[in-house]
C-alpha positions in Angstrom: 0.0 0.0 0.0 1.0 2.9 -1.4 0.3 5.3 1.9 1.8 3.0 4.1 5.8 3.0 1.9 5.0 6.9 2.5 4.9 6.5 6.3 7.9 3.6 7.3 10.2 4.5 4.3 11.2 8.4 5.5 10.5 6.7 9.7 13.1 4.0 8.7 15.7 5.8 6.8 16.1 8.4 10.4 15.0 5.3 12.8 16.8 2.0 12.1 20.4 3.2 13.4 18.9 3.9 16.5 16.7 1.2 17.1 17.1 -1.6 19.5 17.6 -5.4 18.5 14.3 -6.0 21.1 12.6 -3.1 18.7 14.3 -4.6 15.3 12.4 -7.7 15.7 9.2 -5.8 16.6 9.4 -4.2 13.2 10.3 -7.3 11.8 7.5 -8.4 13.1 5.6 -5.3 12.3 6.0 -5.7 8.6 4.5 -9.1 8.3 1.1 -7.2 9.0 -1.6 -6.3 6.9 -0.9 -2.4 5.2 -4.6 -2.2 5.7 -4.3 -2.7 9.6 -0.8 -0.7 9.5 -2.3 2.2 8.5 -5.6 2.0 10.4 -3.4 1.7 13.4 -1.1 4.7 12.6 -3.7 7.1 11.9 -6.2 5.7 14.6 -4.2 4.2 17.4 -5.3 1.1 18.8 -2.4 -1.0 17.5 -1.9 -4.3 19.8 0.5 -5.3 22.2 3.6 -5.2 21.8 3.7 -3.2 18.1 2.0 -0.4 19.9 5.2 1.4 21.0 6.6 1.2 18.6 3.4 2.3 15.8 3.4 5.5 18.4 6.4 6.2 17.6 6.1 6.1 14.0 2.5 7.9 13.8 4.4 10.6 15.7 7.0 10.5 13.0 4.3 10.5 10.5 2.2 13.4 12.2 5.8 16.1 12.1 6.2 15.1 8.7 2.9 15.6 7.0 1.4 17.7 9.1 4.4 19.9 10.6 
């Protein structure tokens, strides 16, 4: 999904130096989910446990960079 390469690809290309191996293989897991759900949860919240962290994180990224 179109929307959703928008979101993680700019979040990644500032995020993935910094992240943890714990919060590597949360997006690991992360990105075996559906875009669909991905994006609902970004722009809605209500992601489950344990991705939540670490969707906060990027809707946060997401909200600076399309929204300033």
């Amino acid at each position: 999904m179109k929307e959703m390469d928008l979101i993680l690809g700019p979040w990644a290309d500032g995020a993935l130096e910094e992240l943890s191996p714990e919060d590597l293989d949360l997006l690991e897991d992360l990105l075996e989910e559906n875009d669909q759900d991905l994006y609902r949860w970004v722009v809605s919240g209500g992601a489950p446990e344990p991705l939540s962290p670490l969707l906060d994180r990027i809707a946060a990224h997401a909200h600076t960079r399309f929204r300033g």
